[in-house]
C-alpha positions as CSV (number, residue, x, y, z in Angstrom):
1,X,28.4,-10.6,-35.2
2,X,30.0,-13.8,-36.7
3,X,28.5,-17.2,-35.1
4,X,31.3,-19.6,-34.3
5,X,31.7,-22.7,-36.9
6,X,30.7,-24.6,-33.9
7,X,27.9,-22.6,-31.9
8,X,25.0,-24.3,-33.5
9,X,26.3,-28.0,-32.2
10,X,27.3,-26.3,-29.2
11,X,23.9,-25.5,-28.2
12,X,22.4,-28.7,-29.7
13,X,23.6,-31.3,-27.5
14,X,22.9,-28.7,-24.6
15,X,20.0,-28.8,-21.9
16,X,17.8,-25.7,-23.5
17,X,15.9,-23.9,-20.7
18,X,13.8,-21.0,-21.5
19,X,13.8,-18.0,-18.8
20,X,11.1,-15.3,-19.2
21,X,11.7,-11.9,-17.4
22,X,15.4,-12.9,-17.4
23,X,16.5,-9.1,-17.5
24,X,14.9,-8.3,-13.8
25,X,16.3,-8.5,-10.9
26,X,15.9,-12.6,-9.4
27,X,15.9,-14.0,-12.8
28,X,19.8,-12.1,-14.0
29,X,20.7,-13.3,-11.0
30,X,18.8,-17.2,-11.7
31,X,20.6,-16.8,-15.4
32,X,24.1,-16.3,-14.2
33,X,23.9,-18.9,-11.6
34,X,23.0,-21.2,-13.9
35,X,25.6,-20.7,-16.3
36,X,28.1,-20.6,-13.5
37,X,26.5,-24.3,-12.8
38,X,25.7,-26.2,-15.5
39,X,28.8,-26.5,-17.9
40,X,25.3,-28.3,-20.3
41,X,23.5,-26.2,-20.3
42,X,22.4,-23.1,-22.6
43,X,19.5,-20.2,-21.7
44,X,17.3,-18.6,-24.3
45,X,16.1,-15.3,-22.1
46,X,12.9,-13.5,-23.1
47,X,12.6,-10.2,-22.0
48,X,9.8,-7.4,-22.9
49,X,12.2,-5.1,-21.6
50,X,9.7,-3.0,-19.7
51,X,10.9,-0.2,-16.7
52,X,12.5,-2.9,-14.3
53,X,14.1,-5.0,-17.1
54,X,17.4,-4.2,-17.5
55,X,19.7,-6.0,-19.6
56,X,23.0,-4.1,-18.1
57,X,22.3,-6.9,-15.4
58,X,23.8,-9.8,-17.6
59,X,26.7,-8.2,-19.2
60,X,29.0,-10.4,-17.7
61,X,27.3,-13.3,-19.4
62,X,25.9,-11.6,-23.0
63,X,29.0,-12.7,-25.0
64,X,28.6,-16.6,-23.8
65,X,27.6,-18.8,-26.7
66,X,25.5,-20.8,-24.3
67,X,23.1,-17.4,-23.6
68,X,20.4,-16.0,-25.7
69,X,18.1,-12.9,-25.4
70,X,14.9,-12.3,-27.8
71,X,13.4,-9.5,-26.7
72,X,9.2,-10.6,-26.4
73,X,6.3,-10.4,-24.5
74,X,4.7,-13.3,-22.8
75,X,1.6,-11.7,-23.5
76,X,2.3,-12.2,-27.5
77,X,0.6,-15.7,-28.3
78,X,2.1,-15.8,-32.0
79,X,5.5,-14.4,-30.9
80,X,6.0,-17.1,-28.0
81,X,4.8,-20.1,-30.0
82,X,7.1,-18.7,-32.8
83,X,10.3,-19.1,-30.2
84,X,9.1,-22.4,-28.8
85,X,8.7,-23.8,-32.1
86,X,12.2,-22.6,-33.1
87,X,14.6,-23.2,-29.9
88,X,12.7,-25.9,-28.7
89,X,13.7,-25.4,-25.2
90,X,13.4,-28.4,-22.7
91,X,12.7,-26.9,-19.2
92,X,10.9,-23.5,-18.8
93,X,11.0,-21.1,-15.8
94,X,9.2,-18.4,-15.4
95,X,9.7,-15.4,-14.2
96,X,8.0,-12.7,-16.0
97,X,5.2,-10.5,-14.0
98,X,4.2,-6.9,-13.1
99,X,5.6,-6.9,-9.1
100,X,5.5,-3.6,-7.6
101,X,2.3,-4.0,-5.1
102,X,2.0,-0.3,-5.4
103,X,2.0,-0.4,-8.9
104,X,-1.3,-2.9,-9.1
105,X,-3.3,-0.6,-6.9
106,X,-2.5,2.5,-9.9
107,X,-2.8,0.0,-12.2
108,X,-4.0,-3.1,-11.9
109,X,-5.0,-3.9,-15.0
110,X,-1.7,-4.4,-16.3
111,X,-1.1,-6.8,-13.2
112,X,-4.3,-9.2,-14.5
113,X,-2.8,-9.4,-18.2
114,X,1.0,-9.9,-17.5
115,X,0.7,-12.3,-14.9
116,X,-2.8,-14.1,-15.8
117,X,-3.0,-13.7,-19.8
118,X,0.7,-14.1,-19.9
119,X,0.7,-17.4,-17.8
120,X,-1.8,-18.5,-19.9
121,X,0.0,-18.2,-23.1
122,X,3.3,-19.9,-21.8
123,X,1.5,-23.0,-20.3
124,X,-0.4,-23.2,-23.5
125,X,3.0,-23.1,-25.5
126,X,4.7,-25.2,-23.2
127,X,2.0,-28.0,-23.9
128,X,1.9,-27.6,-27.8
129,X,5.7,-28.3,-27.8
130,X,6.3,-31.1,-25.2
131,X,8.0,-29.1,-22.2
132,X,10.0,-31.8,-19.9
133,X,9.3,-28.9,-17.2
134,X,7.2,-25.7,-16.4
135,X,8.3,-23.7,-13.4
136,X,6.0,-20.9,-12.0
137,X,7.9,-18.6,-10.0
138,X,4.6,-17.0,-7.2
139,X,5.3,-15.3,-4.3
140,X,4.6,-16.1,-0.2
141,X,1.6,-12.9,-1.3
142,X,-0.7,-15.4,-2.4
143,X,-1.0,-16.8,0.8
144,X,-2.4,-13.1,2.6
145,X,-1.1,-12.1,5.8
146,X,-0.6,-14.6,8.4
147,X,-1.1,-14.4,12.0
148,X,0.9,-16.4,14.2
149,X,1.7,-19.5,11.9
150,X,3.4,-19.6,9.3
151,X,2.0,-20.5,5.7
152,X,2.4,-24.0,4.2
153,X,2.4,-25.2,1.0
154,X,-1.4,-27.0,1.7
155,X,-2.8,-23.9,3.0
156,X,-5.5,-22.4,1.5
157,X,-4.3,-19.0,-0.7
158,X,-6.2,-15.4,0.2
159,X,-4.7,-12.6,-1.7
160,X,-5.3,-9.3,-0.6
161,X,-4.2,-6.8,-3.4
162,X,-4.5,-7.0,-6.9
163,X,-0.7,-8.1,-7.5
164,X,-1.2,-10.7,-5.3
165,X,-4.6,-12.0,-6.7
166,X,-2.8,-11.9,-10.1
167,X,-0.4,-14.5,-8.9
168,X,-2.6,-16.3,-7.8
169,X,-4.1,-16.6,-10.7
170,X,-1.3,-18.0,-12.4
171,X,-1.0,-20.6,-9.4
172,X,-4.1,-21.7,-10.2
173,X,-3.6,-21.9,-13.5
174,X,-0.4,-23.8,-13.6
175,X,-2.9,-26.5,-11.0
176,X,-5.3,-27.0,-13.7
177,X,-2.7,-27.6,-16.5
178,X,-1.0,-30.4,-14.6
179,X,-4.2,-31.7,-13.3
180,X,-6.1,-31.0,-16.6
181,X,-3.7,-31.9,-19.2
182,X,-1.2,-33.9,-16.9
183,X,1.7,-30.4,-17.8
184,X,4.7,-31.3,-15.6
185,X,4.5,-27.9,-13.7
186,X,5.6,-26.7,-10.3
187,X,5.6,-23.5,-8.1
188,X,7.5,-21.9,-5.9
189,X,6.7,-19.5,-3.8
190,X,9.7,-17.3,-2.2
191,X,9.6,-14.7,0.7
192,X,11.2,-10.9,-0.2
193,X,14.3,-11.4,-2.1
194,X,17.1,-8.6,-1.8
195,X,20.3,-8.3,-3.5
196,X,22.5,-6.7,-6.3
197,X,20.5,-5.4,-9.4
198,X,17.6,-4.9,-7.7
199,X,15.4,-2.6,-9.3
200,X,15.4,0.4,-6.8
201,X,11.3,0.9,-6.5
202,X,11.4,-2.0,-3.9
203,X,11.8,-1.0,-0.2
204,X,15.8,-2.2,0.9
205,X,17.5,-0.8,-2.7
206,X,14.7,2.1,-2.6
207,X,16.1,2.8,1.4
208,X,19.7,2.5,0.4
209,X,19.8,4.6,-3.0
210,X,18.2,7.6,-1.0
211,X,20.0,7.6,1.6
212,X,23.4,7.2,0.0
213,X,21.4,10.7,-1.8
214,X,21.3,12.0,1.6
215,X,17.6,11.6,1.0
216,X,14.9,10.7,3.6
217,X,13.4,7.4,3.5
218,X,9.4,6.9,3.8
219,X,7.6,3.7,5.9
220,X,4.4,3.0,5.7
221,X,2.4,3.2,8.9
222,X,4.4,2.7,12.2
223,X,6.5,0.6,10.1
224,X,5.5,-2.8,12.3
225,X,4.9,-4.8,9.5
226,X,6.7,-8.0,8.8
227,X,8.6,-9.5,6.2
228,X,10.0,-12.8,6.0
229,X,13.4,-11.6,3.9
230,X,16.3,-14.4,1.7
231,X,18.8,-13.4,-0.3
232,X,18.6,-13.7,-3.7
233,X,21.0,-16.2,-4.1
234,X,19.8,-18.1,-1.4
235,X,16.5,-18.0,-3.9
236,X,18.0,-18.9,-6.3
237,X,20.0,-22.0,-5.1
238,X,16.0,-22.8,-4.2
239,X,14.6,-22.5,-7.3
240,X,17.1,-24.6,-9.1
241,X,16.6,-27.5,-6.6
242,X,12.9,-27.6,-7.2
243,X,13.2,-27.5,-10.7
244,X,15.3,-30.4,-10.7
245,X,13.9,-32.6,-7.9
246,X,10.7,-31.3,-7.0
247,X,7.6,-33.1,-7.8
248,X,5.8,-32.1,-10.6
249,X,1.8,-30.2,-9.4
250,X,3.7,-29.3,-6.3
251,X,4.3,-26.0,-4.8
252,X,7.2,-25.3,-2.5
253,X,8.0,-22.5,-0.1
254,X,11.2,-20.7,-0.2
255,X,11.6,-18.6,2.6
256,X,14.7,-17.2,4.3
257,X,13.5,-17.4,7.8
258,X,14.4,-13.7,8.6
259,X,10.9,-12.1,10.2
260,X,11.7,-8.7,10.5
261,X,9.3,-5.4,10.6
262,X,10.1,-2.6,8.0
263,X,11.4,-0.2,10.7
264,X,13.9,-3.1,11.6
265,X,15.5,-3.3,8.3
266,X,15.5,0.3,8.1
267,X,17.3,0.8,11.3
268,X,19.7,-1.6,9.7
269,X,20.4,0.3,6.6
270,X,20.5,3.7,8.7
271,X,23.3,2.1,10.3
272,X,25.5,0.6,7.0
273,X,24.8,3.7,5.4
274,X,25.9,5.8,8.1
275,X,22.3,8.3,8.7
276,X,19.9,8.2,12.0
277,X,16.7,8.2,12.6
278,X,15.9,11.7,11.6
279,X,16.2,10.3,8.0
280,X,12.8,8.6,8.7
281,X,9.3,9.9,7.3
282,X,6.4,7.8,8.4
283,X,3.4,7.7,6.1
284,X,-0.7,6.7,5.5
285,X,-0.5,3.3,5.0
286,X,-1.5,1.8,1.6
287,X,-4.6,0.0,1.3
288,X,-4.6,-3.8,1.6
289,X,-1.4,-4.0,3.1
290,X,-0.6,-7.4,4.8
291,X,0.7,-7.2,8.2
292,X,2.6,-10.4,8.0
293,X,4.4,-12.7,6.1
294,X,5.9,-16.3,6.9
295,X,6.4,-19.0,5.5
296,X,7.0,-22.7,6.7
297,X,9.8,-24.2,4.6
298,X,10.0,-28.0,5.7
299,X,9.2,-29.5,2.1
300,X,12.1,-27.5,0.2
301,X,14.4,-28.5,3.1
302,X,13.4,-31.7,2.8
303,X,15.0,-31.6,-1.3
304,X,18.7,-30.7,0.0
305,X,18.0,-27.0,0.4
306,X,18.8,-24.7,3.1
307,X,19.3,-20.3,3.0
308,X,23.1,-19.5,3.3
309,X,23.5,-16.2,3.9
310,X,23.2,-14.6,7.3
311,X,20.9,-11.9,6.9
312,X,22.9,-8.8,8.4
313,X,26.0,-9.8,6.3
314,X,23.8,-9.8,3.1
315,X,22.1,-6.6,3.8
316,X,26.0,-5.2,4.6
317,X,26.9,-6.8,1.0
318,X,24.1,-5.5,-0.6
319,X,24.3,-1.6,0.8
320,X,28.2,-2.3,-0.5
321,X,27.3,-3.4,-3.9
322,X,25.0,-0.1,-4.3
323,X,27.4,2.4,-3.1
324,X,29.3,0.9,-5.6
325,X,27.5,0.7,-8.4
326,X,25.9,4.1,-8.5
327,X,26.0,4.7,-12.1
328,X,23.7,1.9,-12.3
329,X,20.5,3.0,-10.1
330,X,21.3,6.9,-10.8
331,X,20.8,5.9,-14.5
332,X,17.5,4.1,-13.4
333,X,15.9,6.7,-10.8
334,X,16.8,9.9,-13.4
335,X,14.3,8.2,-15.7
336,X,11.0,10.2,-16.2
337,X,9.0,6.8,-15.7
338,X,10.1,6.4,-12.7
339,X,9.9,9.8,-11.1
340,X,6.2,9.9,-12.6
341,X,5.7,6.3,-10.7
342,X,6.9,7.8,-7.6
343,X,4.2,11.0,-8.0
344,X,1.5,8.6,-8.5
345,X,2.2,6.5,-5.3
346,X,1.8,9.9,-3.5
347,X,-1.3,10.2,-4.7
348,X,-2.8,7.4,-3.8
349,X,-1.5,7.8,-0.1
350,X,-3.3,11.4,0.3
């Protein structure tokens, strides 16, 4: 494809921010906000391109001269100093990482190297070349389950699965490089995002795919275990905030303030997709599985940000946008890697 005469000075008087895992689900949906945003700025998207990353999710914005994907892993020391060296990006978010907790108990080894060893290698390059800003996108896991309070920022982190340990990991990490080498870093950590383009191994896209199949849907246990759900935008809009104002060795909670048990949100997505009960199958619950999550979001509020998005009219949006976009999760759940994900899970439920 032929560059534009003026693509190059385009880009160079253009705030550069480097987004890793920008083919998944939050980050497409991070890219094309920002783009939609900042009229300045341009994104450089690395992308290994593993099962969940999917770069169908950005064709709106792939012909954009101010968007860029290499396809890379973070785990690739040479590779990622090689693209820091020549895009030079100022501002670095990332959101690369192995996230299916039923994934890290089949595997966790790949959970330790993507989310540690990859952390690693990014904060390394992003001190070599100068980064004005590192964000670490976590996850309310690291925190463990809570009981009746709700977790802040200062509170002590107790992960309970291997996902979640490898998270916080990269927490702790990210800690010791601004505190170590004085790396402008800082964290958020977000409740369960739904949405559009969400990888359909994850319980709300996983519910609504089957059941617009006509197929049952499986909870864990009696299905009383809570999650504190936001919208992905509603992320987002978060993420963007702290990035901009938050200060730097800080972590900040983004939560959407919607505690609900599984068999809540399931009831929900029996109704929008039209199915009772019946369609339920309750099953052994996995091991290490937190009963609770909450989070306490006083110091993002306190930036300017607040969720937007009622949660029933979001989950009505988001059974919509999969209904009508079944080409896109059919394509994904046909896949052999998937289906041969899905027998594994069984097996370790038996």
């Amino acid at each position: 494809m032929r560059i534009p005469a003026n693509f190059i000075n385009i880009r160079s008087i253009m705030t550069k921010i480097l987004i890793t895992g920008g083919a998944g689900f939050i980050a497409s949906n991070f890219i094309r906000y920002i783009l939609e945003k900042y009229d300045d700025y341009s994104v450089i998207n690395i992308d290994k391109l593993t099962y969940a990353g999917n770069l169908y999710n950005l064709r709106d914005v792939e012909r954009d001269p101010r968007y860029k994907f290499i396809r890379g892993n973070i785990c690739n020391k040479k590779a990622i100093e090689g693209i820091f060296k020549r895009e030079m990006p100022e501002l670095v978010v990332n959101f690369a990482a192995a996230t299916n907790v039923d994934q890290s108990i089949i595997e966790p080894e790949v959970f330790t190297e993507t989310n540690v060893l990859g952390v690693h290698i990014l904060l390394e390059a992003a001190r070599k070349f100068g980064i004005k800003k590192f964000l670490q996108i976590s996850t309310d896991e690291v925190y463990g389950s809570a009981d009746e309070h709700k977790f802040k920022e200062t509170d002590n982190i107790s992960p309970n699965n291997p996902y979640s340990s490898s998270k916080a990991g990269a927490d702790l990490l990210a800690r010791s490089y601004y505190n170590t080498f004085g790396l402008p870093v800082v964290v958020t950590r977000s409740s369960n995002n739904f949405g559009s383009f969400q990888f359909p191994e994850k319980l709300i896209p996983f519910f609504i795919t089957n059941l617009l199949e006509n197929k049952k849907v499986t909870l864990y246990g009696d299905g009383s275990n809570i999650r504190d759900w936001i919208y992905v935008l509603d992320n987002c809009i978060g993420i963007d905030i702290v990035l901009h104002k938050g200060n730097v060795g800080e972590a900040y909670n983004i939560g959407g303030g919607n505690e609900k048990s599984n068999l809540e949100v399931t009831k929900l997505i029996l109704q929008e997709t039209g199915k009772d009960e019946s369609f339920i199958e309750y099953v052994k619950d996995r091991p290490g599985h937190d009963f609770r999550y909450a989070l306490d979001t006083t110091k993002t509020r306190k930036l300017g940000w607040e969720p937007k998005h009622d949660f029933e009219e979001a989950i009505i949006q988001t059974v919509s946008w999969y209904r009508n976009n079944g080409s896109w999760w059919k394509r994904i759940k046909s896949k052999k890697q998937f289906k041969n994900y899905k027998k594994q899970l069984k097996g370790i439920l038996k």
